[in-house]
PyMOL Python script that loads the backbone (N, CA, C, O; Angstrom):
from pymol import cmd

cmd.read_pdbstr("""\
ATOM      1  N   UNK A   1     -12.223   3.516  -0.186  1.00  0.00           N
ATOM      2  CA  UNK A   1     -11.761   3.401  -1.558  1.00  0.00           C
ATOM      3  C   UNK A   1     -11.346   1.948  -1.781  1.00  0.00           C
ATOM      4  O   UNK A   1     -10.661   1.342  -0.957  1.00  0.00           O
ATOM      5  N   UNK A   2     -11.783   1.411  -2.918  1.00  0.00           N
ATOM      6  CA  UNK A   2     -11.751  -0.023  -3.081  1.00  0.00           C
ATOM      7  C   UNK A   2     -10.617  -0.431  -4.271  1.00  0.00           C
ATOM      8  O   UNK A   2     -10.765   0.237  -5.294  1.00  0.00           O
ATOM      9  N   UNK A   3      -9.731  -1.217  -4.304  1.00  0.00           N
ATOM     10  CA  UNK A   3      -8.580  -1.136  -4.999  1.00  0.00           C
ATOM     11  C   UNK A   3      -8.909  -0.557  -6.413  1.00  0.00           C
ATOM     12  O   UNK A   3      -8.227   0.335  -6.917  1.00  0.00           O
ATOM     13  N   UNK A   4     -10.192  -1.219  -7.130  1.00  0.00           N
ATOM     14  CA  UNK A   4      -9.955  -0.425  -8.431  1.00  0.00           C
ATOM     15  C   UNK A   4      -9.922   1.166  -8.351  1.00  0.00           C
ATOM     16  O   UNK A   4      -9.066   1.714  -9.046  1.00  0.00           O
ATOM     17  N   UNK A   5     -10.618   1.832  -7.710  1.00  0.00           N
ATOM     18  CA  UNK A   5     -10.494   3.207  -7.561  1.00  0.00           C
ATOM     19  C   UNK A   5      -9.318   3.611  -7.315  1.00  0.00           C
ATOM     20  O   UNK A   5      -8.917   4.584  -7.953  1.00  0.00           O
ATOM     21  N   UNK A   6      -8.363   2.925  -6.240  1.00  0.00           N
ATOM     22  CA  UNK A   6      -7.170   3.188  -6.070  1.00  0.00           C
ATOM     23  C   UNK A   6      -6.055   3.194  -7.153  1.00  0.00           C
ATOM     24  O   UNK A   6      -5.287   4.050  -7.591  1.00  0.00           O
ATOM     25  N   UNK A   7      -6.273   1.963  -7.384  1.00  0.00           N
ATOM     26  CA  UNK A   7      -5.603   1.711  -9.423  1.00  0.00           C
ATOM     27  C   UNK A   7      -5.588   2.723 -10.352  1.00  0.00           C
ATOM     28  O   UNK A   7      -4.836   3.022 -11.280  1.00  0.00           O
ATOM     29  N   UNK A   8      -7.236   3.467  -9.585  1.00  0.00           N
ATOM     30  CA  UNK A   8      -7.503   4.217 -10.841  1.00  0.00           C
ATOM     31  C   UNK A   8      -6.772   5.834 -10.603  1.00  0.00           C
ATOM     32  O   UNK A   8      -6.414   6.497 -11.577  1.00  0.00           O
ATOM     33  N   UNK A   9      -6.678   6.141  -9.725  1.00  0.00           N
ATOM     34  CA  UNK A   9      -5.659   7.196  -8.621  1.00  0.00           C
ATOM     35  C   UNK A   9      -4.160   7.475  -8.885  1.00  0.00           C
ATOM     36  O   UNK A   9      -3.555   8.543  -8.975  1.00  0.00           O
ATOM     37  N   UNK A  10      -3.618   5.796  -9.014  1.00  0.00           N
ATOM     38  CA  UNK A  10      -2.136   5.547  -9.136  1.00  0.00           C
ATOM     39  C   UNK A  10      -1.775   5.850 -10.409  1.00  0.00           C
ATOM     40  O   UNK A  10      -0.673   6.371 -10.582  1.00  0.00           O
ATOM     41  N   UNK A  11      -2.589   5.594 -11.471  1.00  0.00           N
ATOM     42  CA  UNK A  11      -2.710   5.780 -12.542  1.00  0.00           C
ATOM     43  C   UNK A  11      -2.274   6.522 -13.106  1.00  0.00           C
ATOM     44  O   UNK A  11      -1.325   6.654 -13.880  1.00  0.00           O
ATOM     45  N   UNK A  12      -3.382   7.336 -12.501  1.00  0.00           N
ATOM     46  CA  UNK A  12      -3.081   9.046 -13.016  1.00  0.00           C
ATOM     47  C   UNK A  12      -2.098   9.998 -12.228  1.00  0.00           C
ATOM     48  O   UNK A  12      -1.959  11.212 -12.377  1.00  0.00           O
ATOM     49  N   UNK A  13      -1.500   9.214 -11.420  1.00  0.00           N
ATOM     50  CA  UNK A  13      -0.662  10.158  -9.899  1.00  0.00           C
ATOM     51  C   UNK A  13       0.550   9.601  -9.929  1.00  0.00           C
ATOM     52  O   UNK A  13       1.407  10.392  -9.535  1.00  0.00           O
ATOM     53  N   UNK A  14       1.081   8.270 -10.325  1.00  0.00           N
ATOM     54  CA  UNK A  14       2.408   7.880 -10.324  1.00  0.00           C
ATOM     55  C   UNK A  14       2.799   6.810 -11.138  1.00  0.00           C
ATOM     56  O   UNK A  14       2.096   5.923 -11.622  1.00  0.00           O
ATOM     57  N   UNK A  15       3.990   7.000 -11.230  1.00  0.00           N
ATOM     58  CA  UNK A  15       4.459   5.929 -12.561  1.00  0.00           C
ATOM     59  C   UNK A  15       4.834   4.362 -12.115  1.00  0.00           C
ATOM     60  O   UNK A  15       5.734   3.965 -11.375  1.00  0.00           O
ATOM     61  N   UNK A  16       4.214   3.916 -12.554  1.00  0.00           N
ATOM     62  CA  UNK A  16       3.619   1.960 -12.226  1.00  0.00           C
ATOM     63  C   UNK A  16       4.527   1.929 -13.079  1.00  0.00           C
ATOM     64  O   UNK A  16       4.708   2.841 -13.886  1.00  0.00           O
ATOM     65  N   UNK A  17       5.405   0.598 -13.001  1.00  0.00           N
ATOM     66  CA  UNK A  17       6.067  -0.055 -13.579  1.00  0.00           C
ATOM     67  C   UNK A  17       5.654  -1.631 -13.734  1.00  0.00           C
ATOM     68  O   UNK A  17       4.917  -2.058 -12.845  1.00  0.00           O
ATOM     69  N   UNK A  18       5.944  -2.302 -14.492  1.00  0.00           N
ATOM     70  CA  UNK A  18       5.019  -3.749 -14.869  1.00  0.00           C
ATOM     71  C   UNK A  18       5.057  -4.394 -13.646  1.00  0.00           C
ATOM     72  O   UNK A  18       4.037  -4.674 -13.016  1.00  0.00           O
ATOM     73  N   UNK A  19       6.064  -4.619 -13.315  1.00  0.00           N
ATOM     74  CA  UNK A  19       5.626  -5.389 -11.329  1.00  0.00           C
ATOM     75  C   UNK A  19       4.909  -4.780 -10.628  1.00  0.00           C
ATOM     76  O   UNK A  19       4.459  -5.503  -9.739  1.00  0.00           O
ATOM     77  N   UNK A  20       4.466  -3.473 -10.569  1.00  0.00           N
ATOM     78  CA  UNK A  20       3.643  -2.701  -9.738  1.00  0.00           C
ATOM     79  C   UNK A  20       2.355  -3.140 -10.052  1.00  0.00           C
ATOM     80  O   UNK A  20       1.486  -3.380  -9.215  1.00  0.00           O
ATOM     81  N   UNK A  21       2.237  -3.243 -11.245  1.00  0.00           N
ATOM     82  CA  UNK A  21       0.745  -3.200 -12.273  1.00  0.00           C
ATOM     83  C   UNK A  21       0.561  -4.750 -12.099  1.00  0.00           C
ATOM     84  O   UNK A  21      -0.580  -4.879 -12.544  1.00  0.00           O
ATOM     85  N   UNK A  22       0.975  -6.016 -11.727  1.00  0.00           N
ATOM     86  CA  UNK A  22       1.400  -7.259 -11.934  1.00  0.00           C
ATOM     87  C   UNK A  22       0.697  -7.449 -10.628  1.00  0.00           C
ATOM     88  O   UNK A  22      -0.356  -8.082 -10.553  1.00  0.00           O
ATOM     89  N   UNK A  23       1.495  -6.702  -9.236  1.00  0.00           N
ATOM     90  CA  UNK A  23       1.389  -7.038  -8.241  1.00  0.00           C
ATOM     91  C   UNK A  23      -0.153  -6.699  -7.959  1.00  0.00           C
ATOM     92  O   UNK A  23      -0.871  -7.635  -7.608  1.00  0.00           O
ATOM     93  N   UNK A  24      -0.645  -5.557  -8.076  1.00  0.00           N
ATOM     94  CA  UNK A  24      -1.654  -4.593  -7.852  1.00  0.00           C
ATOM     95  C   UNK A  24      -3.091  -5.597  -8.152  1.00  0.00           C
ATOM     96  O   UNK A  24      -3.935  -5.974  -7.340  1.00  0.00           O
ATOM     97  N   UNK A  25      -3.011  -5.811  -9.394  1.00  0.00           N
ATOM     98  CA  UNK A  25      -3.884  -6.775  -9.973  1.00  0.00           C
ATOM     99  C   UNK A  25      -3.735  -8.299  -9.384  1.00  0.00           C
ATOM    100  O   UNK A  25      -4.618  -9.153  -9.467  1.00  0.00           O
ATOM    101  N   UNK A  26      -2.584  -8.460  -8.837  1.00  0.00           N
ATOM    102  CA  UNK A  26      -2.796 -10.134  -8.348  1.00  0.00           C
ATOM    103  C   UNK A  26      -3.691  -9.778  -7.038  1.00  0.00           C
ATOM    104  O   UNK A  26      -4.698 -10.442  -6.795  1.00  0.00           O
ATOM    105  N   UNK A  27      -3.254  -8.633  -6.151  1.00  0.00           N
ATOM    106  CA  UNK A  27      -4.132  -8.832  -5.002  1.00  0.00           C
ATOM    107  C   UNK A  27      -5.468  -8.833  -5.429  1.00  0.00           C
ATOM    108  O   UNK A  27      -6.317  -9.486  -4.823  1.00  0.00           O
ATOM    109  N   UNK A  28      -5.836  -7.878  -6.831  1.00  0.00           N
ATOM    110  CA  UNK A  28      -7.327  -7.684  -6.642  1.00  0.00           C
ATOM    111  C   UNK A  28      -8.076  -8.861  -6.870  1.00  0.00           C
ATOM    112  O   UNK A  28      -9.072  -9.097  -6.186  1.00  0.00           O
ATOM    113  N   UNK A  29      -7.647  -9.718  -7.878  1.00  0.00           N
ATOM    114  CA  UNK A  29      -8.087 -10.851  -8.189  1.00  0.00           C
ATOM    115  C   UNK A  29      -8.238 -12.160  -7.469  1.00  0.00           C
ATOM    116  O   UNK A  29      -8.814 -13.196  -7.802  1.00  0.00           O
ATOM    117  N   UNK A  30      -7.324 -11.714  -6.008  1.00  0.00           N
ATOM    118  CA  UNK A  30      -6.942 -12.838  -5.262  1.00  0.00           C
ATOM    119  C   UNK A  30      -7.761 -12.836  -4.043  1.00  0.00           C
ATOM    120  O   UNK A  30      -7.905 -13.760  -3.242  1.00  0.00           O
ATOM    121  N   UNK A  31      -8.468 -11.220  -4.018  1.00  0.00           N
ATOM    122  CA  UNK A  31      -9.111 -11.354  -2.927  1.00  0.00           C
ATOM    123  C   UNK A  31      -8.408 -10.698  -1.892  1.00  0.00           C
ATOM    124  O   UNK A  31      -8.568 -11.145  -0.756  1.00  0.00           O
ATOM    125  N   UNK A  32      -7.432  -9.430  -2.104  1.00  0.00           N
ATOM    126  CA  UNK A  32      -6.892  -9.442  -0.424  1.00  0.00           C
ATOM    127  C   UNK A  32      -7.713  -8.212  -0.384  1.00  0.00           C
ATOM    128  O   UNK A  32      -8.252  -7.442  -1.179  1.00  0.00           O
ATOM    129  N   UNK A  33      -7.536  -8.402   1.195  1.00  0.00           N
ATOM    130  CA  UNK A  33      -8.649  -7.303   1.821  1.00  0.00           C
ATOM    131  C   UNK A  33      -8.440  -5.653   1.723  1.00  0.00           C
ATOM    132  O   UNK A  33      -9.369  -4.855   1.605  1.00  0.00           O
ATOM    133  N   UNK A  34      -6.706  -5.232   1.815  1.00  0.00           N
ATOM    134  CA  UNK A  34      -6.633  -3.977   1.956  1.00  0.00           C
ATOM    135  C   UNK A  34      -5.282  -4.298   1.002  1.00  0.00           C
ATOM    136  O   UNK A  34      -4.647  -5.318   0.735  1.00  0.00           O
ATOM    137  N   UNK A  35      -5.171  -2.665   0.576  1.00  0.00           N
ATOM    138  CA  UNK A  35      -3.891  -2.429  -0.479  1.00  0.00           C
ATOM    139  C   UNK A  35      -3.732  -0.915   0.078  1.00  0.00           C
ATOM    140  O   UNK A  35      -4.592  -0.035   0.126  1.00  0.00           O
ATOM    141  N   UNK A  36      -1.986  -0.863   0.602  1.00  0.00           N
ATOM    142  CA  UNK A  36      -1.511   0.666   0.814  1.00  0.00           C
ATOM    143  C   UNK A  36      -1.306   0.501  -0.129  1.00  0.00           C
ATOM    144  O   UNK A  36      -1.536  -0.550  -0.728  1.00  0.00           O
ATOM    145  N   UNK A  37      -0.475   2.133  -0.869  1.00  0.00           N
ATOM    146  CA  UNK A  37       0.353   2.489  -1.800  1.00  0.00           C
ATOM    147  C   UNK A  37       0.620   3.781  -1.588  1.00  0.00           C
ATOM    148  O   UNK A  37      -0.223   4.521  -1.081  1.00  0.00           O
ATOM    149  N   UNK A  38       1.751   4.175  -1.930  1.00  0.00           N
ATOM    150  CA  UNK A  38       2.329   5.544  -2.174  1.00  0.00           C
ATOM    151  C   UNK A  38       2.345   6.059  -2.973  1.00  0.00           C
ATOM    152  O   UNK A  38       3.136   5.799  -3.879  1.00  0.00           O
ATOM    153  N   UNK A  39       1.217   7.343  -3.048  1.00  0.00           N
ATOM    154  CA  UNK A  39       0.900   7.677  -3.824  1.00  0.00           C
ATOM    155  C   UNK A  39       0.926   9.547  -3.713  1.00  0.00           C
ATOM    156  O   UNK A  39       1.266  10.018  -2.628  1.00  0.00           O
ATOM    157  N   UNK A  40       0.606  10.389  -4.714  1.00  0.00           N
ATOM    158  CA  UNK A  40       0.835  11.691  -4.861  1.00  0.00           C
ATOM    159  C   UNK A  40      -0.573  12.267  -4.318  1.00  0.00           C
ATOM    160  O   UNK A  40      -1.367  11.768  -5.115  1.00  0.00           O
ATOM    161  N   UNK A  41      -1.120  12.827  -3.655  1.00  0.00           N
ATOM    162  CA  UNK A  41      -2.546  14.216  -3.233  1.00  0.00           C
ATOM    163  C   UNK A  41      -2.279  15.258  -4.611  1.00  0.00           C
ATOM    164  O   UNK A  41      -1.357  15.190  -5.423  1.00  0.00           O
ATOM    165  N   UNK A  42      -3.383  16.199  -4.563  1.00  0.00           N
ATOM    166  CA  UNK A  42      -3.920  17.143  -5.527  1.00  0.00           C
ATOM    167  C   UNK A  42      -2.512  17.724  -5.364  1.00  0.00           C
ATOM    168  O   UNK A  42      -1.784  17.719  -6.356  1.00  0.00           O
ATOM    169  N   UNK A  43      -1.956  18.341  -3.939  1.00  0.00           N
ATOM    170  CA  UNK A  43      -0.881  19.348  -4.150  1.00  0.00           C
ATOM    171  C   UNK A  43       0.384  18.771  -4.524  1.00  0.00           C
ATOM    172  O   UNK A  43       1.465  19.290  -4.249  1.00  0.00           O
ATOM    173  N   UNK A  44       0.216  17.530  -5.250  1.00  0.00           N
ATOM    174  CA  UNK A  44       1.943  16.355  -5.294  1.00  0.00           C
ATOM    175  C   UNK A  44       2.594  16.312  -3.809  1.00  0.00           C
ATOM    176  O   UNK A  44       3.812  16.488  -3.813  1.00  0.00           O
ATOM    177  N   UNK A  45       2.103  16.146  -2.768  1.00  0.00           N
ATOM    178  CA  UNK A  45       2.537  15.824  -1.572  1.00  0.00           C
ATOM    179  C   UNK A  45       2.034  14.682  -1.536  1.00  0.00           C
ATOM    180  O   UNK A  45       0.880  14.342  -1.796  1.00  0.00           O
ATOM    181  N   UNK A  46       3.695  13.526  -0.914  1.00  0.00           N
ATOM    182  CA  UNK A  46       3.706  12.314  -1.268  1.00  0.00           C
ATOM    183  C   UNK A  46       2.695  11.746   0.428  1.00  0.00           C
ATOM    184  O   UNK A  46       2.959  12.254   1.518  1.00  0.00           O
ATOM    185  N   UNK A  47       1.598  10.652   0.241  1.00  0.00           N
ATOM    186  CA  UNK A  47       0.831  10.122   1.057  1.00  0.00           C
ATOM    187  C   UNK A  47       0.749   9.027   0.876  1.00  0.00           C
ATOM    188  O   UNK A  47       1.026   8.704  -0.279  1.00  0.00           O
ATOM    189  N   UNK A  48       0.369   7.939   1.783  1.00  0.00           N
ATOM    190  CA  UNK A  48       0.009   6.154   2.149  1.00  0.00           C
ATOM    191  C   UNK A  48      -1.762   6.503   1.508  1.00  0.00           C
ATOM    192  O   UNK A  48      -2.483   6.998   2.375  1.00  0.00           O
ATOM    193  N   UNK A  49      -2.148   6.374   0.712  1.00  0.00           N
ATOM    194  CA  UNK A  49      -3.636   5.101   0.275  1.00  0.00           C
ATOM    195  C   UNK A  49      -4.304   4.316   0.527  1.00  0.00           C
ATOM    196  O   UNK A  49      -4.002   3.633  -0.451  1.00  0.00           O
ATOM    197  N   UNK A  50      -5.258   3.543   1.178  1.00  0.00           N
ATOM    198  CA  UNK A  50      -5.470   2.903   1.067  1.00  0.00           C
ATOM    199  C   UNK A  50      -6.965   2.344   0.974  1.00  0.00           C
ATOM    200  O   UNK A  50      -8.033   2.650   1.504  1.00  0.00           O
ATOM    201  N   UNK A  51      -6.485   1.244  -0.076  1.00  0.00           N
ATOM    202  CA  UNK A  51      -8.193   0.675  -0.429  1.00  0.00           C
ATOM    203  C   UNK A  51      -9.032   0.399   0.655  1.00  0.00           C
ATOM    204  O   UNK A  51      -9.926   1.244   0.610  1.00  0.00           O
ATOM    205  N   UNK A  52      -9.179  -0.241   1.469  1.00  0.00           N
ATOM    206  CA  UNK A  52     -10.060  -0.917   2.333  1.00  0.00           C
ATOM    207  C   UNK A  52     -10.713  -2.263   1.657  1.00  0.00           C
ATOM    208  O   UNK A  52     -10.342  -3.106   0.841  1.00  0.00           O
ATOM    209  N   UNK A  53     -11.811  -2.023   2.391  1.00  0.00           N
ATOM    210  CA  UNK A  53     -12.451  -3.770   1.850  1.00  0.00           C
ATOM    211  C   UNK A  53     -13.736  -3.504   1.158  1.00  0.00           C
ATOM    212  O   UNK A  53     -14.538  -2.762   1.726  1.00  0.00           O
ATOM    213  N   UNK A  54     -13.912  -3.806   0.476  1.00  0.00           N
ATOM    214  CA  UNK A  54     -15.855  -3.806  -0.084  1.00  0.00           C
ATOM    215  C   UNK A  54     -15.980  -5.378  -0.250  1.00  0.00           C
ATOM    216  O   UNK A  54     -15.094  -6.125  -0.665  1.00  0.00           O
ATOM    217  N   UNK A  55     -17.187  -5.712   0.136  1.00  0.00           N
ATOM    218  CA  UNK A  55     -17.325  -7.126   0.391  1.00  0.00           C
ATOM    219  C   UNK A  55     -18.542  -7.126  -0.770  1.00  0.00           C
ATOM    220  O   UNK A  55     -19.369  -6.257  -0.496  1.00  0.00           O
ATOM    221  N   UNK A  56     -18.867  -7.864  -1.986  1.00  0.00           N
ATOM    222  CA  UNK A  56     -19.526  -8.521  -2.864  1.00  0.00           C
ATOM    223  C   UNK A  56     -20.267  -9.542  -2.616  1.00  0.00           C
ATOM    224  O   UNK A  56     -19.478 -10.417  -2.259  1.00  0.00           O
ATOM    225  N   UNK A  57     -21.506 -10.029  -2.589  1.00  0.00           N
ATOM    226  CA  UNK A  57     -21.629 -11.358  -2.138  1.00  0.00           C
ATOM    227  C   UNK A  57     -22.984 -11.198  -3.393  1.00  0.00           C
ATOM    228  O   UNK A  57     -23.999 -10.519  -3.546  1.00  0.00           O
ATOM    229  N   UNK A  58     -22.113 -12.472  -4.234  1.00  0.00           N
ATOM    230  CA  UNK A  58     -23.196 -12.867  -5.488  1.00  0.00           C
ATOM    231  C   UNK A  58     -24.115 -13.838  -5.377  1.00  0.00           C
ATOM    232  O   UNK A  58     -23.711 -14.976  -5.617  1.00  0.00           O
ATOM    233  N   UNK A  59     -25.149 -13.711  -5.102  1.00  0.00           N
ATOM    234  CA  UNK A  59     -26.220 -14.473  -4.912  1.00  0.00           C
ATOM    235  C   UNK A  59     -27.738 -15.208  -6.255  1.00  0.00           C
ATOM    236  O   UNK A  59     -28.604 -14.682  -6.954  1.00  0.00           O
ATOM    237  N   UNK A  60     -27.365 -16.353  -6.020  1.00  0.00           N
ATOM    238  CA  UNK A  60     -28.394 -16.505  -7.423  1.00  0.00           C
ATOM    239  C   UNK A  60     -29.609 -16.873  -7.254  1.00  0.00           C
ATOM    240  O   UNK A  60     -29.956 -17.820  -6.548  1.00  0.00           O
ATOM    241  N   UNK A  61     -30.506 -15.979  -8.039  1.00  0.00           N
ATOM    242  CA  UNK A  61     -31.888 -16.195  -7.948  1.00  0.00           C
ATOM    243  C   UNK A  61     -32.582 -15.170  -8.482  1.00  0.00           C
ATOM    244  O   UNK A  61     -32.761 -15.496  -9.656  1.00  0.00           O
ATOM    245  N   UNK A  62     -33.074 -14.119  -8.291  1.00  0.00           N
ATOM    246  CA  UNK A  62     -34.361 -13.167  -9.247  1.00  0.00           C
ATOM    247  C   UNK A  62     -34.978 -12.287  -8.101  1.00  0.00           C
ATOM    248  O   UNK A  62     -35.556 -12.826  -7.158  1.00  0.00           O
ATOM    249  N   UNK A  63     -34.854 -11.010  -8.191  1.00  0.00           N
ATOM    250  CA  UNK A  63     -35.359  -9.903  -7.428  1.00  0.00           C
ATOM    251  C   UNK A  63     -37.060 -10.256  -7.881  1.00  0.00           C
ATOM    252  O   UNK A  63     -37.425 -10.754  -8.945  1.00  0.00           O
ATOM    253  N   UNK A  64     -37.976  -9.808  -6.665  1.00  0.00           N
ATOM    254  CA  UNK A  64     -38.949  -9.674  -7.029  1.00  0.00           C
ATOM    255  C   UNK A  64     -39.754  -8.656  -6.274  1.00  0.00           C
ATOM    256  O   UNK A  64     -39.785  -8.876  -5.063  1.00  0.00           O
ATOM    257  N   UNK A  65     -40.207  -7.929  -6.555  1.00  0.00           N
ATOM    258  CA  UNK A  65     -41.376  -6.892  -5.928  1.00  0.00           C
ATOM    259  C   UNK A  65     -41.659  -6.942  -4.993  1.00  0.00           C
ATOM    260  O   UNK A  65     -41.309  -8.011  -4.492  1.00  0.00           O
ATOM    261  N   UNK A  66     -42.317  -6.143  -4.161  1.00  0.00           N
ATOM    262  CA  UNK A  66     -42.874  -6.586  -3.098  1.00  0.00           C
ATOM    263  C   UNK A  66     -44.205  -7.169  -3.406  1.00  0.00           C
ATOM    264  O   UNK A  66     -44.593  -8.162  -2.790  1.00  0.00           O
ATOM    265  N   UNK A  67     -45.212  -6.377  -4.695  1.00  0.00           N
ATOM    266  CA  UNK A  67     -46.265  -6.836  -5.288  1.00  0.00           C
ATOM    267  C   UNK A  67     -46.306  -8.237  -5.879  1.00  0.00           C
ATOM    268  O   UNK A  67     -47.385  -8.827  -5.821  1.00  0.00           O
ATOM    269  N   UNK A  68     -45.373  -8.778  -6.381  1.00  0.00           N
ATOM    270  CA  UNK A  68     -44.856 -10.011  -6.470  1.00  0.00           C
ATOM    271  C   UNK A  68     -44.531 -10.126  -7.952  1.00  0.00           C
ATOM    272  O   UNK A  68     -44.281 -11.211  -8.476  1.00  0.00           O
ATOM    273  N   UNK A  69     -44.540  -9.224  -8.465  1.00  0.00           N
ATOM    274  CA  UNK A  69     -43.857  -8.828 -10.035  1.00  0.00           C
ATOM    275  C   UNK A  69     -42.224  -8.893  -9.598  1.00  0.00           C
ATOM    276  O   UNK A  69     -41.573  -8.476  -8.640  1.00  0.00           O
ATOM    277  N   UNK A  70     -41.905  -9.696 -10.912  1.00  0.00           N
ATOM    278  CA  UNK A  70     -40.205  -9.692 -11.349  1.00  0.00           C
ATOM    279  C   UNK A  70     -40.179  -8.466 -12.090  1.00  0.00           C
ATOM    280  O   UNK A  70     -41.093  -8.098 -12.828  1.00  0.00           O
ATOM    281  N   UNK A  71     -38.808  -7.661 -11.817  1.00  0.00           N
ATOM    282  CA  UNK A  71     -38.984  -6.514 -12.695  1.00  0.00           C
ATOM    283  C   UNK A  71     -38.026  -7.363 -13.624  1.00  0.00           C
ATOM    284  O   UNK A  71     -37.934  -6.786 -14.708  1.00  0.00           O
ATOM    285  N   UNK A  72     -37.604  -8.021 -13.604  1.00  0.00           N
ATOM    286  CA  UNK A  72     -36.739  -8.763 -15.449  1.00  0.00           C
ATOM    287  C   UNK A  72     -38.068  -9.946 -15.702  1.00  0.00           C
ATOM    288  O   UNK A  72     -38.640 -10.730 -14.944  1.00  0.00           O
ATOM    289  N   UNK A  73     -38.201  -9.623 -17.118  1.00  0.00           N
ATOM    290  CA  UNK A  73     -39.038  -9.893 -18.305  1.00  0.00           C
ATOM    291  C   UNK A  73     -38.274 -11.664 -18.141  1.00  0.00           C
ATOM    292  O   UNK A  73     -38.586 -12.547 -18.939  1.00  0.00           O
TER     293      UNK A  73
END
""", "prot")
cmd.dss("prot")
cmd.show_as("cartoon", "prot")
cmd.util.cbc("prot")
cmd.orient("prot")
């Protein structure tokens, strides 16, 4: 689970207060690798969370076919 999903969890499972919501978002933006939190399960039994890492790597240039067609026009 990758912090926004987690965000999206806390959300709906416990009450964030503006430093929570402040803090939450600085890691995501900052790049940290993992985020616990305490958070509520289906039965409201209180549990640790945590995001893990998903790694992104944006690369520039143009997919192309194996046939050697670009599928973007």
């Amino acid at each position: 689970m990758e912090i926004v999903s987690l965000a999206r969890q806390a959300y709906l499972t416990s009450q964030f207060n503006e430093d929570s919501v402040t803090s939450l978002w600085r890691d995501y933006w900052s790049g940290k690798g993992n985020l616990a939190m305490n958070l509520v399960d289906e039965k409201l039994q209180p549990r640790v969370c945590q995001s893990g890492e998903l790694w992104e790597y944006l690369i520039e240039g143009e997919m192309v076919l194996v046939d050697g067609e670009s599928p973007v026009p």
